[in-house]
C-alpha positions in Angstrom: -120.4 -178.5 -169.9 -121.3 -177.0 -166.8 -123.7 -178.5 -164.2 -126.6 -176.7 -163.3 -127.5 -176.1 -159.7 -129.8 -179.2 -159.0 -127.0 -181.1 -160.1 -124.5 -179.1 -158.0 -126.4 -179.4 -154.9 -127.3 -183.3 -155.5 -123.4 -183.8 -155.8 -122.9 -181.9 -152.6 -124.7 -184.3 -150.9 -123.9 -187.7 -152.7 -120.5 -186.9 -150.5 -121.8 -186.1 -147.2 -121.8 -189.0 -144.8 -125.7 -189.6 -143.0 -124.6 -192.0 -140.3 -122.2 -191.5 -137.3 -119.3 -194.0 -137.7 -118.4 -195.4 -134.0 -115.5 -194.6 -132.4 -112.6 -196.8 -132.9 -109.9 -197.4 -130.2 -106.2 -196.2 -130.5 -103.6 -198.1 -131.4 -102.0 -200.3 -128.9 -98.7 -199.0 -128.8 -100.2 -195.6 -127.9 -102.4 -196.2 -124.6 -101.9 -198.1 -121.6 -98.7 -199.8 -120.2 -96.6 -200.2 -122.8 -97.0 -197.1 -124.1 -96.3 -195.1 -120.6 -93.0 -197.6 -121.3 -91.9 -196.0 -124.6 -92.4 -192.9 -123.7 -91.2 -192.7 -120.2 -88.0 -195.2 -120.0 -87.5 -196.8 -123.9 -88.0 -193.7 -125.9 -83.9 -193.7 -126.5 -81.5 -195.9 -126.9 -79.8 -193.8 -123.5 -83.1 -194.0 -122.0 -83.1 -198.1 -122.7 -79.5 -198.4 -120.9 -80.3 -196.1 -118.1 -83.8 -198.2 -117.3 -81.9 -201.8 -117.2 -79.0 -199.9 -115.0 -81.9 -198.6 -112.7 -83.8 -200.8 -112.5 -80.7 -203.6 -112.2 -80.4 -201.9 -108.9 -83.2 -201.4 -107.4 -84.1 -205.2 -107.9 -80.6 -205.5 -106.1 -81.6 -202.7 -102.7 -85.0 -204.4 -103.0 -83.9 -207.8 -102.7 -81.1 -206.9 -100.1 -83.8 -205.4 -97.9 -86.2 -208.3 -98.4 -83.6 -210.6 -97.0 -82.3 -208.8 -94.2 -85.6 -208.1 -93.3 -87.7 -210.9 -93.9 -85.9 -213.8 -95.5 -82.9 -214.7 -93.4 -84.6 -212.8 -90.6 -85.1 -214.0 -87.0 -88.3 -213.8 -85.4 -88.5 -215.5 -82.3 -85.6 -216.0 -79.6 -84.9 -214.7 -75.8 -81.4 -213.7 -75.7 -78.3 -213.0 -78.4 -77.5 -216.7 -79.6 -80.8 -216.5 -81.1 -79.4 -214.0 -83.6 -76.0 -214.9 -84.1 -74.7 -216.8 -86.8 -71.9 -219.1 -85.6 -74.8 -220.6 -82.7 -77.4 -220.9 -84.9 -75.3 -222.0 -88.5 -76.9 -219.7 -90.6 -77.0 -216.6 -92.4 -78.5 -214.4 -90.0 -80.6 -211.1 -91.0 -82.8 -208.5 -88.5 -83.0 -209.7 -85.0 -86.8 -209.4 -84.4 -86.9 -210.7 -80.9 -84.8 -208.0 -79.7 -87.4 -204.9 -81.5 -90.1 -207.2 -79.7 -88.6 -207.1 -76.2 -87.5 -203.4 -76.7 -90.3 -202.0 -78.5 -92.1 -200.8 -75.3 -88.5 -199.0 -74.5 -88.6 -197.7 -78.1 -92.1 -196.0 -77.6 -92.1 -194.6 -74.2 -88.4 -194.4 -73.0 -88.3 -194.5 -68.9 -91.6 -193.3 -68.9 -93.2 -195.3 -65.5 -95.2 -198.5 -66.9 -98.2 -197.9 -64.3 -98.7 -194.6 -66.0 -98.2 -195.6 -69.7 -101.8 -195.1 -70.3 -101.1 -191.7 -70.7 -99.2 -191.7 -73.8 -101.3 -193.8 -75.7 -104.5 -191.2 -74.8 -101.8 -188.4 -76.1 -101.2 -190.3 -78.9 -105.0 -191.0 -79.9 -105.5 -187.5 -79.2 -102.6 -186.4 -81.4 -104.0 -188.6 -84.4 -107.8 -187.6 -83.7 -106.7 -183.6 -84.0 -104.5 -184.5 -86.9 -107.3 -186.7 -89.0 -109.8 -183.5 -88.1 -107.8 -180.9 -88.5 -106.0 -182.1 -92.0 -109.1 -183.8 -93.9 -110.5 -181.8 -96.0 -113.9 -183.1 -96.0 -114.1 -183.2 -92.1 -116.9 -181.5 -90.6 -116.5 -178.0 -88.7 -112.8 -177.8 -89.1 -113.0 -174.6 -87.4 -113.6 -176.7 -84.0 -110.9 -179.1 -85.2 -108.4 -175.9 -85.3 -109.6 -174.9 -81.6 -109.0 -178.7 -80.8 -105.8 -179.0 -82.4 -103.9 -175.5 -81.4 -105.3 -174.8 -78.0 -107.1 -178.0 -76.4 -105.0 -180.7 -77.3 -101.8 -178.8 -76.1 -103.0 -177.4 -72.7 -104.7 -181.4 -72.3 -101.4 -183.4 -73.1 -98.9 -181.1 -71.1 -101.4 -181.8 -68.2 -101.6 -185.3 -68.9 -98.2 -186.2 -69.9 -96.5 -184.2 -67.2 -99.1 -184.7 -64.5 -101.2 -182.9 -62.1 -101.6 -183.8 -58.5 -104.9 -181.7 -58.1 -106.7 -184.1 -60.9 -104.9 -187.4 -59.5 -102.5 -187.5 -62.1 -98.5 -187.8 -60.6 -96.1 -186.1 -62.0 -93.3 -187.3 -64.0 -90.4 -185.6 -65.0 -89.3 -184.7 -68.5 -86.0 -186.5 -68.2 -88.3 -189.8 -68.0 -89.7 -189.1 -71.4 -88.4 -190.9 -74.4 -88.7 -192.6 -77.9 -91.4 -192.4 -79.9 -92.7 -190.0 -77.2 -90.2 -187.6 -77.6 -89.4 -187.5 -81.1 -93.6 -186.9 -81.6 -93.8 -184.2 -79.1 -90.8 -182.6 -80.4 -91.9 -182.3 -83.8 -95.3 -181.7 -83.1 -94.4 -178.7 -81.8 -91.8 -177.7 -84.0 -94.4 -177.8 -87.1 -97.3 -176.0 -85.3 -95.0 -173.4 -83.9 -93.1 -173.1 -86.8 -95.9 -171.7 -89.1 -97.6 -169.1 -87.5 -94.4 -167.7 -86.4 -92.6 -167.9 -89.5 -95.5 -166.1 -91.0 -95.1 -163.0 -88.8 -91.5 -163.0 -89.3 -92.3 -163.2 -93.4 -94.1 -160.1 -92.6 -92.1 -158.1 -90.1 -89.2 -158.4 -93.0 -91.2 -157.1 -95.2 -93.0 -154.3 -93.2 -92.7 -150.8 -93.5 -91.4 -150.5 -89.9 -87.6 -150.4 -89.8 -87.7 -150.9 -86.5 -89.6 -154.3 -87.0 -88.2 -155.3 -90.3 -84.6 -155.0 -88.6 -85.4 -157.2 -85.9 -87.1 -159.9 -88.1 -83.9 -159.7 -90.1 -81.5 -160.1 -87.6 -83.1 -162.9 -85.9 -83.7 -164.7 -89.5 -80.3 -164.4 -90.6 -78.8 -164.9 -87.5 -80.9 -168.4 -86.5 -80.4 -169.6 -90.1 -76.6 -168.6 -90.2 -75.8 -171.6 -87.3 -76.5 -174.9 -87.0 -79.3 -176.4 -85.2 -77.2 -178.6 -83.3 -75.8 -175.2 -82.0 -79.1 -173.5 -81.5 -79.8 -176.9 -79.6 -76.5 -176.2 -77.3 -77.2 -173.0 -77.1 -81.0 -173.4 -75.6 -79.6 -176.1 -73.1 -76.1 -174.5 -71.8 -76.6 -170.6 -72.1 -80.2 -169.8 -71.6 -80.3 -171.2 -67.9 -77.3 -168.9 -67.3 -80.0 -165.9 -68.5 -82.7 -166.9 -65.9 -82.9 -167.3 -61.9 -81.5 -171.3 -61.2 -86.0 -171.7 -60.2 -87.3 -170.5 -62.9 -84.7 -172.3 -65.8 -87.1 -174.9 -67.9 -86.1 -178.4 -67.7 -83.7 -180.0 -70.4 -86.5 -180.7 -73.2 -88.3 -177.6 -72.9 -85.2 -175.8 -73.9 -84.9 -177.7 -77.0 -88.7 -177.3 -77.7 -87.6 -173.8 -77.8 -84.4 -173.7 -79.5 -85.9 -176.4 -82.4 -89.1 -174.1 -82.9 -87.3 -171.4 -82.9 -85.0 -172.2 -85.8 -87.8 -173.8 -87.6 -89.6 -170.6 -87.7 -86.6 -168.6 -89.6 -86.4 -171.3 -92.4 -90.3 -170.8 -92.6 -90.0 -166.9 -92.5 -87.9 -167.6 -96.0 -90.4 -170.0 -97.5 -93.7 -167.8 -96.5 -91.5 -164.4 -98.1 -90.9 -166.4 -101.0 -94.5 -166.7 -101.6 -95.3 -163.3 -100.6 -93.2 -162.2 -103.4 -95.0 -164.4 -105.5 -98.0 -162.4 -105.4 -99.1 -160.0 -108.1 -98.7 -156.3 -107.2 -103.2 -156.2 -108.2 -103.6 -158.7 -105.5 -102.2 -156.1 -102.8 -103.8 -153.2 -105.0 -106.9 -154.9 -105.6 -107.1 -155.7 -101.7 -107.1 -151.8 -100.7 -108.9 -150.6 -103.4 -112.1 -152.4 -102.4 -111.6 -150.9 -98.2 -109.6 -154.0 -96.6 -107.3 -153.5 -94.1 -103.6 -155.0 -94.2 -104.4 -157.3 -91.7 -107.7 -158.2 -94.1 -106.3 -157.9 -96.8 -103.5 -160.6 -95.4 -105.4 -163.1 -93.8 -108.4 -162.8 -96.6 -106.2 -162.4 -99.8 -102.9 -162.6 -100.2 -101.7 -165.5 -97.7 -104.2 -168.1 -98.7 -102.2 -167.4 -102.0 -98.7 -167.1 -101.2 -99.1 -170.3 -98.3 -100.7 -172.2 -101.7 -97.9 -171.9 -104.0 -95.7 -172.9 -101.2 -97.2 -176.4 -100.5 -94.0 -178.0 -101.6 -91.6 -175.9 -99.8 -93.6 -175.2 -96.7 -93.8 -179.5 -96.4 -90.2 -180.2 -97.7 -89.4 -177.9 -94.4 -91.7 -180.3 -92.2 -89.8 -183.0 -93.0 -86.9 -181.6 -92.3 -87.8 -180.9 -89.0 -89.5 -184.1 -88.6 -86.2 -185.9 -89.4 -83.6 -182.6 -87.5 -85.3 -184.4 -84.2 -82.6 -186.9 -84.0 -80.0 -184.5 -83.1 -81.9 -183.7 -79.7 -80.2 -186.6 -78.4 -77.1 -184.5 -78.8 -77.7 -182.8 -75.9 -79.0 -186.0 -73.6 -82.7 -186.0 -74.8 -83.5 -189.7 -75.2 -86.1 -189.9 -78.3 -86.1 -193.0 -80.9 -82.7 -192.9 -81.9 -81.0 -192.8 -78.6 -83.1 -195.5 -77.4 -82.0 -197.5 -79.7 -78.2 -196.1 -79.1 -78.9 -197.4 -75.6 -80.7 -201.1 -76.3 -78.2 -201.7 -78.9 -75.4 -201.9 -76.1 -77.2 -204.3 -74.2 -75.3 -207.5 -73.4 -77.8 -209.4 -73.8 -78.7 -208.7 -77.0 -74.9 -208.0 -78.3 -74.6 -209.7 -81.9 -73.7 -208.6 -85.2 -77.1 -208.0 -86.8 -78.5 -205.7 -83.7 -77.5 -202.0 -84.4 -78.5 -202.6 -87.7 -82.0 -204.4 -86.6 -82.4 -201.3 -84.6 -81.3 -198.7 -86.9 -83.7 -200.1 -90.1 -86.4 -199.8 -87.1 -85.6 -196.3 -87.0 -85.2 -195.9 -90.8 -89.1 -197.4 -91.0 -90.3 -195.0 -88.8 -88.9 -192.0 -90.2 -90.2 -193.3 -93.7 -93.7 -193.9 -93.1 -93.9 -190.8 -91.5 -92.3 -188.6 -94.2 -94.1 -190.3 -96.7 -97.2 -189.3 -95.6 -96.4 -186.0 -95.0 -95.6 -185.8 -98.5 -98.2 -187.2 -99.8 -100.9 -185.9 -98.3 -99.2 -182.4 -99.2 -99.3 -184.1 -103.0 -103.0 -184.6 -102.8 -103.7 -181.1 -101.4 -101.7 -179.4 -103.9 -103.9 -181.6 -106.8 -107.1 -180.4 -105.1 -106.0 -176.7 -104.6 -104.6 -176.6 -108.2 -108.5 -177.8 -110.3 -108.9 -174.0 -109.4 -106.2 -173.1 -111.8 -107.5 -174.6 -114.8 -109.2 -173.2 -117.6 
């Protein structure tokens, strides 16, 4: 018996479904926490062991930390008996009275007190450039580049080193120290570093041999030594290369020799994203009339210096933290001001290098940290232009 087509079509429809049926939600055990758990640190039976090992010890570090630091810690206190254990018959953690009475030494070194003023208008400056010139929803950033690369330079030299013409004394380099040092040396170690490492990317990989030979040279040369060399070289042989009056005082030289050999490790991580780049970027570039230096600045570096967030920043930090060793070579930044407190008599107890060094540690974590996470975010943002 076969149906006729009436029928047919009727039957077609009996099965077809008039309403919309609302959305149910997923199981539990697939959304949310617990299943970020399963999947992440539970997923195996290795995976199980590993996350109780782990996690064991970090609840360990963590609560270490939270009791050197703040549980057993001492806050107040004038002298070393207020952080030692036999006088005051307990366990004893971080001695916070004496970061309190040496914080000011921690900051600004020897740097005259009358004239402290002046580092803290550096240091608003510095953060004010910084905030402009890294936000990427900050009005007229080309201003903020002007600002940050020639202004704020020209303006804290000035100001931290003085001018008698404008009223402001001068004070010598070998006054500077702590946090002072440590930012000014980085600070210019990261803004020199780029833009030079980017030409010496480019003189490697120039058609010049003249010019490719010397960027090689001076690549493989800075990066085949360490910096605590470069750092001995720049203060003990280059005044013996220029007339006794015209040798640059102990910390310029290891601006130099610091931005120097941050620069060749940049050179590396800038080649390794022009390499990156498609041969039709370059031919694409020259077929529509650009220039090399157009077709650089408009095309192909905005490229390569993307896919080279990560490497360009982990190289930043590097730096940021390389700034200890400056106190190799008698340059008193945060580390050898605490070297020096530390020492003091009296604050000589137990629990004060290691107050002093976790104030150090702090430091250099915060400001890592953000480095890298700001470099996180602006990968994220540059990479929505990648998806399809």
């Amino acid at each position: 018996m076969t149906m006729s087509e009436g029928e047919l079509a009727v039957a077609k429809i009996a099965f077809v479904r008039d309403t919309v049926i609302d959305p149910r939600k997923p199981p539990i055990a697939m959304t949310g926490p617990w299943a970020w758990l399963r999947e992440r640190l539970l997923s195996t039976p290795f995976n199980v062991v590993m996350t109780i090992l782990v996690g064991s010890l970090l609840a360990w570090v963590g609560y270490e930390l939270a009791r050197f630091l703040l549980i057993d810690a001492v806050w107040t206190g004038v002298d070393r008996d207020a952080c030692r254990e036999e006088v005051q018959k307990r366990a004893i953690g971080a001695c916070w009275p004496f970061v309190w009475e040496r914080l000011n030494y921690f900051t600004y070194g020897s740097y005259p007190i009358p004239q402290r003023w002046r580092v803290d208008i550096f240091f608003a400056m510095l953060a004010i450039g910084v905030v402009w010139l890294l936000s990427l929803n900050a009005p007229r950033r080309d201003l903020g580049a002007i600002y940050f690369f020639v202004i704020l330079p020209v303006t804290s030299f000035i100001l931290l080193s003085g001018w008698e013409a404008i009223g402001l004394s001068t004070v010598d380099t070998s006054l500077w120290g702590g946090v002072l040092v440590t930012i000014v040396v980085a600070s210019v170690g990261i803004v020199v570093s780029l833009p030079l490492g980017i030409l010496l990317a480019l003189g490697r990989r120039s058609d010049m041999p003249a010019v490719r030979m010397a960027s090689i040279v001076f690549i493989e040369f800075v990066r085949g030594v360490p910096l605590v060399t470069v750092l001995f070289m720049a203060s003990v042989m280059l005044p013996l290369f220029v007339p006794e009056h015209l040798s640059p005082d102990k910390l310029v030289r290891a601006l130099v020799g610091i931005a120097l050999f941050a620069s060749a490790y940049m050179a590396e991580v800038v080649r390794a994203g022009l390499q990156s780049m498609p041969k039709g970027q370059y031919e694409g570039a020259m077929a529509v009339g650009l220039g090399y230096w157009q077709m650089m600045r408009l095309i192909v570096l905005p490229q390569a210096l993307k896919v080279t967030i990560p490497n360009i920043v982990n190289t930043y930090i590097g730096l940021f933290k390389d700034t200890t060793l400056v106190f190799i070579v008698g340059i008193f930044d945060l580390l050898r001001t605490i070297e020096v407190s530390r020492i003091d008599p009296k604050w000589a107890a137990p629990v004060t290098s290691t107050t002093g060094y976790a104030v150090a540690a702090i430091f250099y974590l915060v400001f890592c940290y953000a480095m890298s996470r700001y470099a996180r975010v602006t990968e994220e943002r540059l990479a929505k232009s990648d998806k399809r």
